[in-house]
VMD Tcl script that draws the C-alpha trace (Angstrom):
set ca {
  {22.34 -23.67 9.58}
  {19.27 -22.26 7.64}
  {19.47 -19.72 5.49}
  {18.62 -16.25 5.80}
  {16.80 -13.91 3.33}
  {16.27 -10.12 4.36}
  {13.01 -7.87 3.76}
  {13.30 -4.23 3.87}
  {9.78 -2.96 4.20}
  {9.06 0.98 4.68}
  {5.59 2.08 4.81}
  {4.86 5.37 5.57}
  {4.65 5.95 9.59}
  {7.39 3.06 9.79}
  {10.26 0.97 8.48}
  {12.08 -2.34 9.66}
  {14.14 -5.08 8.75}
  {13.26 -8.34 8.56}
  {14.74 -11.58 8.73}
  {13.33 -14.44 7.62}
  {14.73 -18.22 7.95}
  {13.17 -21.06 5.69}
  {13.55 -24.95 6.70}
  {11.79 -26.09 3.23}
  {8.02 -25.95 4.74}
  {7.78 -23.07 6.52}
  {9.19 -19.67 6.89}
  {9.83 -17.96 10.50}
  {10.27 -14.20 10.64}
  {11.99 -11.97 13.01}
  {12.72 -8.28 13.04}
  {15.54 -7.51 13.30}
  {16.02 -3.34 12.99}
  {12.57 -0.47 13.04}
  {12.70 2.91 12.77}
  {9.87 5.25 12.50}
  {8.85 7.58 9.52}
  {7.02 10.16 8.40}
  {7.23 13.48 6.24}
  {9.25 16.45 6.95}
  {7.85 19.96 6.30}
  {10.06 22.29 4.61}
  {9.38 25.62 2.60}
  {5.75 25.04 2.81}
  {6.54 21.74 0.78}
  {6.19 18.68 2.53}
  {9.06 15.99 1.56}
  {10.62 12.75 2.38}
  {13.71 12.73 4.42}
  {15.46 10.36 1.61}
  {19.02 10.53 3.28}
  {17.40 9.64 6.82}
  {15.67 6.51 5.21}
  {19.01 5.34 3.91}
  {20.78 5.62 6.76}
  {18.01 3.47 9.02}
  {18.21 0.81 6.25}
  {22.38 0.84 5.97}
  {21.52 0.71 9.58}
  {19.65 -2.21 9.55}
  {21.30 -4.31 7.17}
  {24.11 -3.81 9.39}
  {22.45 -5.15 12.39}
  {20.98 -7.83 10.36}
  {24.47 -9.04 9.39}
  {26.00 -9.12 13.10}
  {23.28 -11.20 13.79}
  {23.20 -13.79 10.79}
  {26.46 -12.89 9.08}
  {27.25 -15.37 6.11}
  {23.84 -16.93 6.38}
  {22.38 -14.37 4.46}
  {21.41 -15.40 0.88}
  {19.71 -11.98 -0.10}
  {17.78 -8.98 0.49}
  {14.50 -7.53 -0.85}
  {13.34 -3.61 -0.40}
  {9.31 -3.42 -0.87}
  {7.80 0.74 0.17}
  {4.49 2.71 -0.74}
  {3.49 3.29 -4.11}
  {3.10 6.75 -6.38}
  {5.82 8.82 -4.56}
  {9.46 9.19 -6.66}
  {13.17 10.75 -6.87}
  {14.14 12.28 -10.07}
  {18.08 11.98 -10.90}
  {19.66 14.55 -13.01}
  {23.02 14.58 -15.29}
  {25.06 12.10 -14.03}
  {22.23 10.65 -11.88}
  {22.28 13.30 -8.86}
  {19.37 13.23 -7.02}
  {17.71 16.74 -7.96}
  {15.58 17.02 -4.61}
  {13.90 14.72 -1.77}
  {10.64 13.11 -3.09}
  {7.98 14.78 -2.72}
  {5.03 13.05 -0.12}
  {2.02 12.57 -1.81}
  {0.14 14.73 1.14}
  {1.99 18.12 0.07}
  {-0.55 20.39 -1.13}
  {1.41 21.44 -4.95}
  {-1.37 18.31 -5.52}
  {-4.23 20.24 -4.65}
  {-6.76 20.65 -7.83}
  {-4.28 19.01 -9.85}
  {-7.19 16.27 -11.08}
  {-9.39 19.11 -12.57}
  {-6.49 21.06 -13.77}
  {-5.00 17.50 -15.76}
  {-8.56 16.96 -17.21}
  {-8.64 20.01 -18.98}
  {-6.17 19.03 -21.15}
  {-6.80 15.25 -21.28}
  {-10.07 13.98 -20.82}
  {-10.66 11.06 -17.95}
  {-11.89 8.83 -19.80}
  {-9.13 9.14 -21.98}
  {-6.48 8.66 -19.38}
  {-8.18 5.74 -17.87}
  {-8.17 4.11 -21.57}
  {-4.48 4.08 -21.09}
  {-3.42 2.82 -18.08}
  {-6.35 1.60 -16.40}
  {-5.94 3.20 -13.11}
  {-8.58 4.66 -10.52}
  {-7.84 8.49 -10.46}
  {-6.53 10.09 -7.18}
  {-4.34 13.38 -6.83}
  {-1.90 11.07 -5.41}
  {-0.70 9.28 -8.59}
  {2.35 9.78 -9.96}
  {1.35 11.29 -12.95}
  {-0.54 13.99 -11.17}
  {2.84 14.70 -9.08}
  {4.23 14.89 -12.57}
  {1.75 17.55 -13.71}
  {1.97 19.39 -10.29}
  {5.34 19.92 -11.31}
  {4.69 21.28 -14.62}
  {1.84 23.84 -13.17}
  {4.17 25.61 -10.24}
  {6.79 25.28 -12.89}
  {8.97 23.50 -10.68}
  {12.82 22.99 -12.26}
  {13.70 19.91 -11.11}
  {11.37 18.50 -13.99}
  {13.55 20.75 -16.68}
  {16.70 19.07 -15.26}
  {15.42 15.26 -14.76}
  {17.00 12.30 -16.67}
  {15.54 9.22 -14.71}
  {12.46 8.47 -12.55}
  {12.77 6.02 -10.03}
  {10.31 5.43 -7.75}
  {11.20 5.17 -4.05}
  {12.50 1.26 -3.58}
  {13.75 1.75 -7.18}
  {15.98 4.96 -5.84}
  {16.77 2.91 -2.94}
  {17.30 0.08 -4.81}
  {19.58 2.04 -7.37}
  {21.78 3.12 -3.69}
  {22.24 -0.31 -2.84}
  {23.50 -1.91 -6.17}
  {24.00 1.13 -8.59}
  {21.50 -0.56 -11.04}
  {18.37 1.29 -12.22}
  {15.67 0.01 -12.83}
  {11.28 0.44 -12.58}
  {10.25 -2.74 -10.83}
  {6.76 -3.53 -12.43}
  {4.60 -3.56 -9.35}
  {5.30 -0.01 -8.49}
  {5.40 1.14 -11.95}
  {1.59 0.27 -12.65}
  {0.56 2.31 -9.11}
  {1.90 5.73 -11.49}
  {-0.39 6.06 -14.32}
  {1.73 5.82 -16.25}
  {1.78 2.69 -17.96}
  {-1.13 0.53 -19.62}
  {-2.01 -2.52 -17.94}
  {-2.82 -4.68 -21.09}
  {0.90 -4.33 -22.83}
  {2.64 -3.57 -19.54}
  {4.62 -0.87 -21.42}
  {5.15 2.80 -20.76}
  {2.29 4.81 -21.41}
  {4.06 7.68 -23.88}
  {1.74 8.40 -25.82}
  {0.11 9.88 -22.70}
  {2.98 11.70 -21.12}
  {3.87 13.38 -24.84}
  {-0.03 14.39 -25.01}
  {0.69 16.17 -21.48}
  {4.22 17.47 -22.48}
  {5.66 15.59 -19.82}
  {9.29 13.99 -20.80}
  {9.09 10.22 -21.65}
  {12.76 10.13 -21.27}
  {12.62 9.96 -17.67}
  {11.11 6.31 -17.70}
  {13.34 3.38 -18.17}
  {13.46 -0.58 -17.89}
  {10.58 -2.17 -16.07}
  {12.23 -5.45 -14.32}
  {9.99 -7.73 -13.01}
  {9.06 -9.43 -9.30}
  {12.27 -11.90 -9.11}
  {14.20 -10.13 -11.00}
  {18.19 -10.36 -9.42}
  {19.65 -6.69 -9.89}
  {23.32 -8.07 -8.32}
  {25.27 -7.87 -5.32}
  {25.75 -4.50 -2.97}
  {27.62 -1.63 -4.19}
  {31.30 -1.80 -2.95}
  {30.90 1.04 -1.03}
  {28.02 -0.27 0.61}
  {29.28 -3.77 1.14}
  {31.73 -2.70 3.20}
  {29.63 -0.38 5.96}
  {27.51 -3.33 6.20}
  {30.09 -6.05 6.25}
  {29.06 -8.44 3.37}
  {30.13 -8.53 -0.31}
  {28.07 -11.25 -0.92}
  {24.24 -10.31 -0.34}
  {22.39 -10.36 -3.40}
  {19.47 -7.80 -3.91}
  {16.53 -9.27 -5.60}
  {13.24 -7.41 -6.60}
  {10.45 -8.34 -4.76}
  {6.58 -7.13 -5.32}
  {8.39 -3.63 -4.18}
  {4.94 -1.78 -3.74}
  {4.30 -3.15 -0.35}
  {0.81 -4.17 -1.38}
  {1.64 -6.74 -3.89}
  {3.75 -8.29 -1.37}
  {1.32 -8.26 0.87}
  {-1.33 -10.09 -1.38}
  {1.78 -12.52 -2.22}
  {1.06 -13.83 1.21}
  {-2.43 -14.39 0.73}
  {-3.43 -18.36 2.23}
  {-5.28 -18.86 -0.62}
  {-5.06 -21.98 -2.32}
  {-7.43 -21.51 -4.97}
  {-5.81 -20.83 -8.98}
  {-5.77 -17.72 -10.88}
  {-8.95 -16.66 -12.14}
  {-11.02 -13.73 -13.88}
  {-13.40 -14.97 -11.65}
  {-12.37 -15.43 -7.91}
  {-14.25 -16.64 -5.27}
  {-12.30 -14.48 -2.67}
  {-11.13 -11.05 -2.32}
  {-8.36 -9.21 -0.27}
  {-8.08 -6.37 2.21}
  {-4.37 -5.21 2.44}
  {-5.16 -3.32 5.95}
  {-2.68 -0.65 7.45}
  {-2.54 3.02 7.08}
  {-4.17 2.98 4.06}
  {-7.18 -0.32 3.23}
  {-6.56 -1.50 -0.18}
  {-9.34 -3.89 -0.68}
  {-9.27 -6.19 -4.67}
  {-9.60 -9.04 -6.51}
  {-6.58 -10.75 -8.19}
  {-7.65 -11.89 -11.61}
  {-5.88 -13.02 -14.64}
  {-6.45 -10.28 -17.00}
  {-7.01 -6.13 -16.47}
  {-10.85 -4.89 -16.27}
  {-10.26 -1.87 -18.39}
  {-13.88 -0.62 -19.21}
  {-16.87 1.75 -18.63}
  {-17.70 0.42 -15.44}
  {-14.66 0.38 -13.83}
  {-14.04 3.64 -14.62}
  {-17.13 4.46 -13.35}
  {-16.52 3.31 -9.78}
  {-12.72 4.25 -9.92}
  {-11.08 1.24 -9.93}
  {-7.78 0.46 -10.51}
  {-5.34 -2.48 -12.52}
  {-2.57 -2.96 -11.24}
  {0.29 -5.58 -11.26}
  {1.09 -8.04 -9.00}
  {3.04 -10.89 -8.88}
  {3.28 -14.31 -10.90}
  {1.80 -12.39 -13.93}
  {-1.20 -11.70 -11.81}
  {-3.22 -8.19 -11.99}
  {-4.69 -6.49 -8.50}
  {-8.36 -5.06 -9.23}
  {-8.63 -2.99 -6.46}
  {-10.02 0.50 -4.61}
  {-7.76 3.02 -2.29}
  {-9.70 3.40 0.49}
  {-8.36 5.34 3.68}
  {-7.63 2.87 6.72}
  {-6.61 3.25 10.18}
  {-4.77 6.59 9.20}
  {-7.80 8.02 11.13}
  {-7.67 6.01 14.02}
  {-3.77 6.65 14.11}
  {-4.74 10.33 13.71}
  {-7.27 10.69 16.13}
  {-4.95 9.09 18.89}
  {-2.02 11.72 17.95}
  {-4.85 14.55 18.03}
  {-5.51 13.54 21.81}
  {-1.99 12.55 22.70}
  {-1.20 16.21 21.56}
  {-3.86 17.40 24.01}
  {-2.69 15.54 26.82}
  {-4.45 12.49 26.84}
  {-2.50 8.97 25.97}
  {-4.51 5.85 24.53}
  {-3.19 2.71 24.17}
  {-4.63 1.03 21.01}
  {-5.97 -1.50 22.76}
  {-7.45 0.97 25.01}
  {-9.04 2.66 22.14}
  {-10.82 -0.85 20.96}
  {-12.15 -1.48 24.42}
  {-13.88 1.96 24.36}
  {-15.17 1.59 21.43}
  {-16.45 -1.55 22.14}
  {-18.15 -0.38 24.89}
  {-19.81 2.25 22.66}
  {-22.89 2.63 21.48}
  {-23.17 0.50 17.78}
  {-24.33 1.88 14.18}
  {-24.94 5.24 15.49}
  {-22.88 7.99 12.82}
  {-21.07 7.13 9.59}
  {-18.29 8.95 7.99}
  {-17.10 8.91 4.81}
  {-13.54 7.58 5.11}
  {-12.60 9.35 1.43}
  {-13.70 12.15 1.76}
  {-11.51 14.36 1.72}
  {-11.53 16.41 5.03}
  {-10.05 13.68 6.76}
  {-7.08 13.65 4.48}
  {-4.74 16.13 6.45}
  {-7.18 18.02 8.90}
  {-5.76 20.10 11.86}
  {-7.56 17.60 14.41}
  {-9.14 14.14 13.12}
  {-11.69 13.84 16.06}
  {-12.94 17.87 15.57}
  {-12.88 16.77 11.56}
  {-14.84 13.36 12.47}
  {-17.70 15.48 14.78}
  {-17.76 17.92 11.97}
  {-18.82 15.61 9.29}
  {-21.12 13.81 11.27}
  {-22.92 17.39 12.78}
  {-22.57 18.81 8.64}
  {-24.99 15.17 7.56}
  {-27.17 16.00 9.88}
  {-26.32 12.99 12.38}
  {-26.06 12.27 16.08}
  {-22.14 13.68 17.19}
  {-19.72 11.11 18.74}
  {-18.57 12.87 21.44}
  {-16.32 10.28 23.25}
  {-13.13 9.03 22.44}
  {-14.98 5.27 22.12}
  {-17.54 6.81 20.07}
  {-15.67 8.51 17.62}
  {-13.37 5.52 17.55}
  {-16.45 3.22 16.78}
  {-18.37 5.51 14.30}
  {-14.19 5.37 12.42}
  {-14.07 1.67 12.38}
  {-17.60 0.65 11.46}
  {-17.45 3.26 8.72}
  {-14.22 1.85 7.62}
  {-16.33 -1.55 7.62}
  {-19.39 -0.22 5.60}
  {-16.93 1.24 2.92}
  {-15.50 -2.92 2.79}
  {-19.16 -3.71 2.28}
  {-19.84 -1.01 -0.40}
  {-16.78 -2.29 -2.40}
  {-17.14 -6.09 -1.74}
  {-20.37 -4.92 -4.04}
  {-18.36 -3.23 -6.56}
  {-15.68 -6.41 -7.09}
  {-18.49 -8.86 -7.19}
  {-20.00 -6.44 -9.95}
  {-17.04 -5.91 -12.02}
  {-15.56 -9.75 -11.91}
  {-19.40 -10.80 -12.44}
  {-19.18 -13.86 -10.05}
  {-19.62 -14.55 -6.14}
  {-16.76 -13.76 -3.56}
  {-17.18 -15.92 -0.41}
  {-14.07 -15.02 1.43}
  {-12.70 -12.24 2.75}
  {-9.09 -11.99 3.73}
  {-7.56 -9.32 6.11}
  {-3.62 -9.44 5.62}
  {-1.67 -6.91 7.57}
  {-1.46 -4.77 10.54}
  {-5.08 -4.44 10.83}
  {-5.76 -7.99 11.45}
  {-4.63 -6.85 15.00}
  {-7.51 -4.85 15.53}
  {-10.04 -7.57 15.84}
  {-12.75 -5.35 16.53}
  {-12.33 -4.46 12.96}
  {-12.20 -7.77 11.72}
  {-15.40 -8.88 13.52}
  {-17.20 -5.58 12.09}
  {-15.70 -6.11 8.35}
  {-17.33 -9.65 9.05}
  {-20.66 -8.19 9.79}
  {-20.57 -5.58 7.66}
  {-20.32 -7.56 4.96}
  {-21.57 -10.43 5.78}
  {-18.65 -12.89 4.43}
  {-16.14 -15.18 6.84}
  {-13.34 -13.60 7.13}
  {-9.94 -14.86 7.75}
  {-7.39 -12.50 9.27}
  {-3.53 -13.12 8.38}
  {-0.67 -13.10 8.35}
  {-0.13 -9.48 10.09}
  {3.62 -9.41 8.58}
  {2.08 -9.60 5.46}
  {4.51 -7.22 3.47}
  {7.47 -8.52 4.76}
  {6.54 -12.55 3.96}
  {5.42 -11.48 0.66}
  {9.03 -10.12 -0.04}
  {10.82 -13.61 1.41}
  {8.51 -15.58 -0.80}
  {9.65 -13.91 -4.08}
  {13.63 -14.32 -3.25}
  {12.63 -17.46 -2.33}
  {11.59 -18.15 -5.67}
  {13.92 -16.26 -7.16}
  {16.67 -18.44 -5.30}
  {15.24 -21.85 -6.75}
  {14.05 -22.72 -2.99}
  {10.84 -22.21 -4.15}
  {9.29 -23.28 -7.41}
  {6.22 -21.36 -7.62}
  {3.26 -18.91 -6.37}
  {1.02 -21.62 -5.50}
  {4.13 -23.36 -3.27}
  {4.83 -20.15 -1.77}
  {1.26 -19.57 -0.72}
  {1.51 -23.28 0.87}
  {3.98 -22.17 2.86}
  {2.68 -18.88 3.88}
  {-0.39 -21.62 5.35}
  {2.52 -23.79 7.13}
  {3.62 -21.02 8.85}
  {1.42 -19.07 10.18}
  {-1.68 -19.20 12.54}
  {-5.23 -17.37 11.01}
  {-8.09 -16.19 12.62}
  {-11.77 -16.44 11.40}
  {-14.29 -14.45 12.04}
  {-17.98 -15.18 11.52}
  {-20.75 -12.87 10.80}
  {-22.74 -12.06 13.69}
  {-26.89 -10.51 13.52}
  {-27.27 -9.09 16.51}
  {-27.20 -5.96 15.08}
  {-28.97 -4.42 12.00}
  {-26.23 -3.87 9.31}
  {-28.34 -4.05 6.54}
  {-30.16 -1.02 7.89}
  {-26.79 0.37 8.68}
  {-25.47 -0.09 4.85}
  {-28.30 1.81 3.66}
  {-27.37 4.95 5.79}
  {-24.11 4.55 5.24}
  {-24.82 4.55 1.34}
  {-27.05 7.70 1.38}
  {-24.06 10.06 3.06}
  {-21.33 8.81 0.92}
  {-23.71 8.85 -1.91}
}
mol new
graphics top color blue
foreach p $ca { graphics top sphere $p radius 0.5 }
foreach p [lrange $ca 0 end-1] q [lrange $ca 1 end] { graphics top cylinder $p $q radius 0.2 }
display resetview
């Protein structure tokens, strides 16, 4: 009988677990437990439901062990990044984490820089700036004056507070820790100096552990809800996007140089290099790039960029109004659409929390002075081809910073399903790109306890078997339409 290794991956519209069973060459998934999530609104703050989260994964690990009982070897819990619990005295949980939507972030950028410059900042921690970050959550804190930052003892981001109810060990798992600004790529090290220049407490910030890292077995307590006193919780990459780029196929060696580049595609499109050493400098600051950790010693140069969160958006907007698309139903209108007629800014931020994502798509487009999509397809199509000409914009940027030639493009998770996308990312930016694995996240996560377990010796084996085991697509670029043109356009409205 094979043995069984667990991922826990939450991202932020959904959560599952995973199992995963490894015969030495390849690894097969299944899922095992998903439940959906989101942020709840609350005294005009908008939170995460932290108790409802733990429940869906006690939940899971539950059903996971009626189904593979003593087969399981271990577990590994990977979520978002910047978002985090702060535990008081005798670590009690002051509040529910904040989401990094709620609008105490508002401003906060401007009202930071006043009191430490950006360029400073970036000096420190090397990380592209956006409201998000958990620093800036920090500092919304201090503006509304919030108490829970008077009372706090420990930060934990959220698989660290998860991972802290599962084992009663706390710890700041490195991956996560370099998405908070808060700690400087080039000695991997707390930042303090930074969070004393901003009165912020440095107390708050403990151990970083790194990817492989075994924190022990499940808390007594929690061992016996789920029926197992002998699962072992390992640390993954636990920011789901260094898992993900743990299951990139690649089979080329670490470089500051690489000859490929990844798009981590889901909710949000994180699209990087992974290089040997941070790109701390002028430039990078510049175009708002960020270092941060990954795994095997490996550092993710990389942009945020918004993803399908608009597409998901604009289908809620018309399911509210009565209408129900199928997301295949959505590609097919699109398709039939007319091509490289509007562009939208993806980033910009009107289509960060609008009231309705089509109305704040037509909007942009009318305020730019282009033609208005007025069809479900065409807005649709003007979303995703923007979505590819931002790709294209920053394939520019990495090829620029790492001063070498990327070839390759590879689309890891849940967007390689939208091969519309793909093909458009393809032609966009004129590279081959290869699309997969789509459980990206959660393969990333088995590969580390794999390692961590000795069934695995290294990165470059694990990537081998990430090949084995799963099927790719490629995608070819296609002329028959003008995307050079298209780029140009594209360049002068985000510009």
């Amino acid at each position: 009988m094979q043995q069984v290794y667990l991922a826990v991956d939450i991202g932020g519209s959904s959560g599952r677990v995973v199992a995963g069973e490894f015969d030495g060459q390849k690894v097969a998934l299944e899922e095992v437990y998903r439940f959906s999530n989101s942020g709840t609104a609350a005294n005009d703050r908008m939170y995460w439901d932290m108790l409802k989260q733990w429940d869906h994964i006690v939940s899971g690990l539950s059903a996971a062990q009626e189904q593979y009982g003593e087969r399981i070897v271990s577990l590994g819990l990977d979520t978002w990044g910047v978002d985090f619990g702060l535990l008081g005295k005798n670590d009690e949980l002051i509040s529910n984490p904040f989401h990094y939507r709620d609008s105490q972030l508002d401003g906060i950028l401007e009202w930071g820089f006043e009191r430490v410059s950006r360029e400073e900042i970036f000096a420190q921690t090397g990380l592209q700036f956006m409201q998000i970050n958990s620093l800036f959550q920090l500092l919304a804190l201090q503006r509304r004056e919030s108490p829970i930052l008077e009372f706090a003892e420990s930060l934990l981001m959220i698989p660290d507070l998860f991972n802290w109810l599962l084992t009663g060990e706390k710890v700041n798992e490195f991956t996560n820790a370099t998405t908070t600004q808060l700690l400087n790529p080039a000695t991997n090290q707390w930042a303090t100096g930074l969070m004393d220049q901003f009165g912020l407490p440095a107390k708050i910030l403990g151990e970083i552990a790194q990817p492989g890292t075994k924190l022990g077995k499940l808390r007594s307590s929690v061992a016996k809800e789920v029926g197992n006193a002998e699962i072992e919780v390992v640390l993954p990459g636990t920011h789901d996007t260094a898992s993900a780029v743990m299951a990139v196929p690649s089979t080329e060696p670490l470089s500051n140089q690489p000859n490929w580049c990844y798009i981590s595609s889901g909710t949000w499109s994180l699209m990087g290099v992974e290089v040997a050493d941070p790109i701390i400098n002028q430039q990078c600051l510049d175009l708002n790039f960020t270092n941060e950790g990954g795994v095997g010693g490996s550092v993710r140069v990389l942009k945020n960029i918004t993803g399908l969160w608009i597409v998901q958006q604009c289908r809620d907007a018309w399911l509210e109004a009565g209408t129900e698309y199928g997301w295949g139903q959505l590609v097919e209108l699109a398709e039939e659409s007319t091509p490289l007629v509007s562009f939208i800014d993806p980033d910009d931020p009107s289509f960060a929390m609008p009231e309705s994502m089509p109305e704040a798509i037509q909007r942009f487009c009318s305020n730019t002075g282009q033609t208005v999509p007025e069809t479900p397809g065409a807005i649709i199509r003007c979303a995703l081809e923007s979505l590819a000409l931002k790709y294209h914009s920053v394939l520019g940027m990495l090829e620029s910073l790492t001063k070498g030639s990327i070839e390759l493009v590879h689309i890891v998770g849940g967007g390689t399903q939208n091969k519309l996308l793909c093909q458009m990312t393809a032609d966009a930016c004129q590279r081959t790109v290869i699309a997969g694995p789509m459980e990206a996240t959660a393969t990333g996560n088995l590969l580390v306890q794999l390692i961590a377990n000795g069934a695995v010796s290294s990165v470059a084996e694990a990537r081998q078997i990430v090949t084995n085991s799963f099927a790719v697509e490629t995608y070819i670029p296609d002329t028959s339409y003008d995307w050079s043109e298209a780029a140009e356009r594209f360049a002068s409205i985000i510009s």
